[in-house]
C-alpha positions in Angstrom: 110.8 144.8 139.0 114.8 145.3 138.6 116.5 148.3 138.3 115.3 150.5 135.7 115.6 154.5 134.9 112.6 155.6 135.4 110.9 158.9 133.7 109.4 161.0 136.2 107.9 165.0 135.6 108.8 167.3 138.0 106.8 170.2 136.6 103.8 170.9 135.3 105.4 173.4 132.3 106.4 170.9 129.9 109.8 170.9 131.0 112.1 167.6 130.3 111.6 165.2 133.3 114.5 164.6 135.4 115.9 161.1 135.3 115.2 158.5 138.5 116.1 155.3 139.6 114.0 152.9 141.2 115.6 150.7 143.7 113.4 148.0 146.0 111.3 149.8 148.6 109.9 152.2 146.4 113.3 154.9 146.7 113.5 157.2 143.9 117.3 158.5 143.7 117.5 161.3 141.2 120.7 160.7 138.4 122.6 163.8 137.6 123.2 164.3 134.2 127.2 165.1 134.0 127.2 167.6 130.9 131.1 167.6 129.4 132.9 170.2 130.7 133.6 173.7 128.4 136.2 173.3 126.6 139.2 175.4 127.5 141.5 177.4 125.1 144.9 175.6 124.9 148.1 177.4 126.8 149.9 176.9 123.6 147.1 178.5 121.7 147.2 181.6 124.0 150.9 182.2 124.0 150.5 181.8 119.9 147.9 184.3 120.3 150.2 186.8 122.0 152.0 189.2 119.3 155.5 188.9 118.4 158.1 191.0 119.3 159.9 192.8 116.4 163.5 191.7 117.6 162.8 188.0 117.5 160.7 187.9 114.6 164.1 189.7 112.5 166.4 187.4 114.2 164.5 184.3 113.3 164.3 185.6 109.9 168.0 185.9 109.8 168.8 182.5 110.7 166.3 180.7 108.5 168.1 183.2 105.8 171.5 182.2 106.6 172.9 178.7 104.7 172.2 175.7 107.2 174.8 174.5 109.4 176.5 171.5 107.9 175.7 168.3 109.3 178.6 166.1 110.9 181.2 168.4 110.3 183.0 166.5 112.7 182.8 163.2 110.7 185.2 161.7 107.7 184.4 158.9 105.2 186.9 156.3 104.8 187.5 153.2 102.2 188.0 150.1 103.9 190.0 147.2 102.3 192.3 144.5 104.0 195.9 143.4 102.6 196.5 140.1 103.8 195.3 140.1 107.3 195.6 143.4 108.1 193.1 146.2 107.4 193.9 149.7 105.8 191.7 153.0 105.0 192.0 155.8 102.8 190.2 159.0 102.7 186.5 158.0 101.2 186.8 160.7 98.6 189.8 158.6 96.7 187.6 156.1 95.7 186.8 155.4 92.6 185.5 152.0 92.1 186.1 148.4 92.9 186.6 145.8 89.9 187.0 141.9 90.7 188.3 139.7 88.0 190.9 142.7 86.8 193.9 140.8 84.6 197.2 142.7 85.1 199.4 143.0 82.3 203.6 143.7 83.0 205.3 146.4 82.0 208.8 145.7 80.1 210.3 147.9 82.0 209.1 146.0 85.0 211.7 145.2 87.9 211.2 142.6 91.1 209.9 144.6 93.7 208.5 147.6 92.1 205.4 149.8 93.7 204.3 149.5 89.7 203.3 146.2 88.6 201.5 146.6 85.5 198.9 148.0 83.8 195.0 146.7 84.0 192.1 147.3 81.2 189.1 148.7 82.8 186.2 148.9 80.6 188.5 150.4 77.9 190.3 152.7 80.3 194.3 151.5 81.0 195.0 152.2 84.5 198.5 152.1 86.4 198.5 149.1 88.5 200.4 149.6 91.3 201.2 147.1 94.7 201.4 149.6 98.3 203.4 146.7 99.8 206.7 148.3 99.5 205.4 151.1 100.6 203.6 149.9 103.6 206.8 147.4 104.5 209.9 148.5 103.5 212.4 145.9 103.2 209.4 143.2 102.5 208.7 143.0 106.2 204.8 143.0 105.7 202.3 140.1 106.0 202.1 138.1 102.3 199.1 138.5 100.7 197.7 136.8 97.4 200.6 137.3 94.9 201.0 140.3 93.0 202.4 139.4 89.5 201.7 140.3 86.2 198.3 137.7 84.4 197.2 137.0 87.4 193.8 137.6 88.2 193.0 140.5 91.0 190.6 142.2 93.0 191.9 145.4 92.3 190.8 149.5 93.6 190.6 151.8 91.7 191.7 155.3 93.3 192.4 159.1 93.1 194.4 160.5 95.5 195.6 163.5 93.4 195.5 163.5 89.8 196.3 160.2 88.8 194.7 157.3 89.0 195.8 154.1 90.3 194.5 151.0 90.6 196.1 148.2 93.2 195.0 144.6 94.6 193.5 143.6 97.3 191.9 141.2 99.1 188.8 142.4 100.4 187.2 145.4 100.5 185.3 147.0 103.3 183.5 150.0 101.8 183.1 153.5 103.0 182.4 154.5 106.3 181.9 157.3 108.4 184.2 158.1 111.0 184.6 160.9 113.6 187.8 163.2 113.6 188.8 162.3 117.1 188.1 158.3 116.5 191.8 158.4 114.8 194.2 157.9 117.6 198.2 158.7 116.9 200.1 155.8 115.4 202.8 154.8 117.3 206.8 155.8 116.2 207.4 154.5 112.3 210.4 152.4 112.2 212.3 154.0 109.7 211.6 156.6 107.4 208.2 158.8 106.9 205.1 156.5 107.7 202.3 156.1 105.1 200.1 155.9 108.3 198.1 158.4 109.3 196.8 157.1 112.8 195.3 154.1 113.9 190.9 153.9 114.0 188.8 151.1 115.6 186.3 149.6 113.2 184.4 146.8 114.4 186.5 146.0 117.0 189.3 146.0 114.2 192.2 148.3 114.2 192.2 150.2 110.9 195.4 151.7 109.5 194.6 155.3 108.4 196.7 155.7 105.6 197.4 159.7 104.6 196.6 161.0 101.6 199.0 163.3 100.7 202.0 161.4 101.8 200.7 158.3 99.7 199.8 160.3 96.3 203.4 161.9 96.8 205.0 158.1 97.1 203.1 156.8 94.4 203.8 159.6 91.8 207.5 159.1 92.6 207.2 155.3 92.2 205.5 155.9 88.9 208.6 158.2 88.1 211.5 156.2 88.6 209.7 152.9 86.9 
């Protein structure tokens, strides 16, 4: 008949018979049972196994003591927004909070060309509304952007530099982002006068002008001064 295993007893002592196959012509082969191998300890397991030595053990328990290593120390978060059709940041941690649909009210002491523009009611709060225009372009020299006057209705960030708050339009807003430290490159030579700008950072394939903190908090406080 076909190929079959085939039962056969090699002893007489009761033992398990040994397992044969029957192939044409009356050849028994004998089949091998392959038993799994022993299982072996693990390398790992065995170098686990070994004892630790005293030194290493106290200066792994030093550093897990020790506070951990802040993450992307190297990295800065920036506010995005865009003035006309160029694109600005400021240091992330100025922001306060974006508002759309803002109505900015004049001042009476209000003059043509003044960083100060108004005042805004934000959820009960009255907040300097300021313009960086004449700040960013002296003489007017800047791009236009939507116009800034009193009633209108703005887009308007709300921010923190030092300790006053300031709120100023603008016509889109980017968000934070993270940056790295050496992602700001120099700007190049200001025209005239101390730059606002900071250095100049490509964001999504977009040159960004880093504006610095300091030196805008110290232009706004004086602008608020002299209005």
């Amino acid at each position: 008949m076909g190929n079959f295993l085939s039962m056969h007893t090699d002893s007489t002592d009761g033992s398990l018979p040994s397992p044969r196959s029957a192939v044409p012509g009356g050849a028994d082969i004998a089949v091998t049972a392959l038993a799994p191998p022993a299982p072996r300890r693990p390398a790992v397991n065995e170098l686990l196994a070994q004892p630790i030595d005293d030194e290493y053990l106290d200066a792994m328990t030093q550093r897990l003591a020790a506070p951990p290593a802040e993450r992307g120390a190297g990295l800065r978060k920036l506010l995005v927004f865009r003035l006309g059709p160029e694109w600005f940041a400021l240091a992330g941690e100025c922001f306060v909070e974006a508002v759309d649909g803002a109505r900015v009210h004049s001042l009476p002491s209000g003059r043509p060309g003044s960083v100060v523009i108004g005042v805004v009611n934000i959820r009960g709060t009255v907040e300097i509304c300021v313009t960086l225009q004449p700040l960013l372009y002296p003489g007017g020299a800047g791009p236009a952007s939507h116009p800034l006057q009193p009633g209108h209705i703005h887009r308007l960030l709300v921010i923190d530099p030092g300790e006053m708050r300031v709120a100023f339009p603008v016509d889109e807003v980017g968000g934070v982002h993270p940056c790295e430290e050496d992602a700001v490159q120099s700007p190049p030579p200001a025209a005239g006068g101390e730059s606002l700008v900071e250095g100049l950072w490509t964001w999504r394939r977009t040159v960004v002008r880093v504006l610095e903190r300091d030196t805008l908090y110290k232009a706004l406080m004086h602008a608020v001064a002299v209005t």
